[in-house]
N, C-alpha and C positions, 0 to 999 in steps of 0.2 A: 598467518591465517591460512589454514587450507582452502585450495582451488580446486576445487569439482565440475566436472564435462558431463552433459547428458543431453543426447541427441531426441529433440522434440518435436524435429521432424518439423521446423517453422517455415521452409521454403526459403532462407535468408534472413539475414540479421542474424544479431545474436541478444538475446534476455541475460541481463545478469542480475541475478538473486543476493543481494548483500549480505554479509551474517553483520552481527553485532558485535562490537567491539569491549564492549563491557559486561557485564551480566542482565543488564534489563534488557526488555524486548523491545522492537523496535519496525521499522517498515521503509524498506531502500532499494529498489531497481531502476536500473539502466539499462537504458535499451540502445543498441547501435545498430542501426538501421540499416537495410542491405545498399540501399542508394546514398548512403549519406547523410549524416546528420543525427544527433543524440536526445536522446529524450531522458528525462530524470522523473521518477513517480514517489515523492515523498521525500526522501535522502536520508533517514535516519532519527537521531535522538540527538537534544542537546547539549551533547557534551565535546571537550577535545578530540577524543579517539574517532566516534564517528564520523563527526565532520571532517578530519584528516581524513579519516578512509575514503570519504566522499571525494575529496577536495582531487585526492592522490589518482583516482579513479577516472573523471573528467579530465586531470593530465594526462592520463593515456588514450583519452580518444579524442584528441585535439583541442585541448581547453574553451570546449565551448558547448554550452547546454542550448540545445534551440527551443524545445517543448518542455516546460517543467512542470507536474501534474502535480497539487496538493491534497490528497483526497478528503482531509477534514482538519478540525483546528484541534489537534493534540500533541504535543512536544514530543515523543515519541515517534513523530512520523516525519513533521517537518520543522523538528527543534537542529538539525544541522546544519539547515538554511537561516535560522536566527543565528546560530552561532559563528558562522563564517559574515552575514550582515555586522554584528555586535562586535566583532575584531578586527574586521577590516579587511578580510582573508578573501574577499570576491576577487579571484584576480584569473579571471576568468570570464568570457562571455556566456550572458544570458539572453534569449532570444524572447521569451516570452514565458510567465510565469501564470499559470489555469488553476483558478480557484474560487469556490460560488459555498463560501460561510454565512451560517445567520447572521443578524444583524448585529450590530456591536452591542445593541443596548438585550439584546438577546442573550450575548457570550457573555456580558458583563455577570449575567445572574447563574451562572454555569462554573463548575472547575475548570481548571486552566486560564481563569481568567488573569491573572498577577503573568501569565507567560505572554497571551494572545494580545495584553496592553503594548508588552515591549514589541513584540512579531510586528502588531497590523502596521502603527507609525515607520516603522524601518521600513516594510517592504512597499509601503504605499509613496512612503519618499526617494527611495531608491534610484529611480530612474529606468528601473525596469519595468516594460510594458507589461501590466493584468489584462487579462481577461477572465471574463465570466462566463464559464461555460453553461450550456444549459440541454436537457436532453434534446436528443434530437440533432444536436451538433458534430459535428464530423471534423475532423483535423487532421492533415495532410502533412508526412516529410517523409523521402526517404522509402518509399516504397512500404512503408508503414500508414495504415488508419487507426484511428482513434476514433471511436463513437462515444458518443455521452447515452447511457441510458436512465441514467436518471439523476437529480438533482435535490438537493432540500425543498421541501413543500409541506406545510401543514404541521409544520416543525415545533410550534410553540409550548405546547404542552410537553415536548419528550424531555426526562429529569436529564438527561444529559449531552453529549455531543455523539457521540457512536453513531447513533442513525442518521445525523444530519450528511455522514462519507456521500461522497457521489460515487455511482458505480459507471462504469466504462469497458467497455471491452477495446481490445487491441489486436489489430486485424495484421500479422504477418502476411508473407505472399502465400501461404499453405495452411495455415492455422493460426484460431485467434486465442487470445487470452483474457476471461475475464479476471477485473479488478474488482476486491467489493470493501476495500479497506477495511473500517471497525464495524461494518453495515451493522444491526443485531434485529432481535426480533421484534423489539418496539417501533423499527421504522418499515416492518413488512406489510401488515395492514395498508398504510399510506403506498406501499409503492404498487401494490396491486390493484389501488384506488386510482393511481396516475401513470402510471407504466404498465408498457408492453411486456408480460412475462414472458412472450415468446423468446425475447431479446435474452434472456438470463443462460437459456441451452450455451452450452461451451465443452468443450473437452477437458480444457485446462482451468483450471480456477486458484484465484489466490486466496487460500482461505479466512473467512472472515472474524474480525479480530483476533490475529493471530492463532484460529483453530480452537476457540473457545469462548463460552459465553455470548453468545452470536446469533446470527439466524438460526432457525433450528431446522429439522431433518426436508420436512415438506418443500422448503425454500432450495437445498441442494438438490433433494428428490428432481425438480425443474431442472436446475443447471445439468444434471444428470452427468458432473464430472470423469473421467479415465484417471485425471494427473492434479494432484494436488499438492500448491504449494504452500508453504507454511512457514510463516515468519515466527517461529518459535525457539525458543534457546531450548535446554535440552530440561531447563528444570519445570518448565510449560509445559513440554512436549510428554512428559511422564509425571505432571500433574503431584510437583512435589513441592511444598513452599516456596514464596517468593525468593530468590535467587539462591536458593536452596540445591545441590545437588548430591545432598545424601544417601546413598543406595535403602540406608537406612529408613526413611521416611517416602520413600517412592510411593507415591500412588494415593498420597494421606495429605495432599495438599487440597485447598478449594475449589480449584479450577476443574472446568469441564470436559481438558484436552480429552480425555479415554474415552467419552462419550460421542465426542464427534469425531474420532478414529475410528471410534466400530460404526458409527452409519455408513462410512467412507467403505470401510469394509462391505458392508451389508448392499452397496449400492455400485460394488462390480469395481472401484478404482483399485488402477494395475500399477499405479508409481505413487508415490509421496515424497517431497524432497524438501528439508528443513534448514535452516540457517543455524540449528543446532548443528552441523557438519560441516560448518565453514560457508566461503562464498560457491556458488554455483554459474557456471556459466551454460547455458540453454541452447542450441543450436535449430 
């Protein structure tokens, strides 16, 4: 897998951007704190390759996760943490695992359920400490913050789990980074009904639902992004069939990546960095 460097100007620490090890898409950063101490936000997708990549990743910065953010219940995000639960493969300290999902009898009636059955049992019996975060919360390592800005509220009507993501920003010593996982635009309404929009301004943004089908313009219009990141492979990122990468059919798939690249355009950002390119490391 190719390693990419890009100076982000964080004041310390380092961000690392995971690509995907397979052709789906997927949602995996680590952060190595300037003071010490790792943080994991999502880890990937459920299968072999990620969770090695993951697994392989945490060996190199001291086998041990202290903060581990899940930002909503879709395999995709935090299907490499069932998979290392499911095998046996935790062999590695976890210091505390953050995450605030509807309610079971909620997820039950939702996709992903047949995944979130096998996930909640494992991680609730685990022996690893949960917490539930909730806006307004703040969390400390490492010369690193974590703010919660917002949480699942009012959730019961939405057809699916996307908007239930928490959003989060992450405060380096120089610059912070918001997280907006699969946010989209049916949980927008709700969060300007219960959150601080102010909180959304950021330089850096990780875009939401991998850069497509998502919040819409108005929503970044706010964040007012510079640098956008993008958990996208490359058959997303140029909006051509599902794991599709035919020059052939470019630009003739269903997804909305080309749409929310030209607001990105339209709205002054000077970087985009993709996990279509490999992993990335952030400085």
């Amino acid at each position: 897998m190719k390693m990419n460097f890009a100076d982000l100007s964080l004041g310390g620490g380092r961000l690392i951007q995971v690509a995907n090890r397979t052709p789906g898409q997927m949602m995996s950063y680590l952060i190595d704190c300037p003071d010490g101490g790792v943080i994991v936000i999502d880890g990937g997708a459920e299968n072999a390759a990620d969770a090695t990549a993951l697994r392989e990743l945490i060996r190199q910065h001291g086998n041990r996760v202290d903060q581990w953010y899940i930002t909503h219940a879709h395999g995709d995000h935090n299907g490499a943490l069932l998979y290392l639960l499911e095998h046996g493969k935790i062999d590695f300290e976890i210091g505390t695992v953050y995450f605030n999902f509807p309610t079971d009898e909620w997820l039950a009636t939702r996709e992903d359920w047949e995944y979130n059955k096998r996930f909640l049992p494992l991680i609730r019996n685990s022996g690893i400490p949960i917490v539930t975060p909730h806006a307004g919360d703040v969390y400390h390592l490492g010369g690193v913050r974590v703010e919660i800005i917002a949480e699942p509220i009012d959730y019961e009507e939405y057809p699916d789990i996307n908007p239930t993501s928490i959003i989060f920003l992450v405060h380096f010593p120089a610059r912070s980074v918001l997280f907006l996982g699969d946010f989209d635009v049916k949980g927008q309404e709700n969060f300007f009904r219960h959150f601080d929009r102010s909180k959304l301004r950021c330089d850096i943004v990780q875009m939401a639902h991998h850069g497509q089908d998502a919040v819409d313009k108005s929503f970044y219009e706010i964040i007012a992004p510079k640098i956008c990141l993008y958990t996208a492979p490359d058959w997303l990122w140029e909006n051509n069939y599902y794991k599709c990468n035919d020059p052939a059919t470019k630009g003739k798939g269903p997804f909305t990546t080309l749409e929310t690249r030209k607001w990105m355009e339209e709205l002054g950002v000077t970087a985009s960095y993709r996990i279509a390119d490999g992993d990335w490391i952030f400085t």
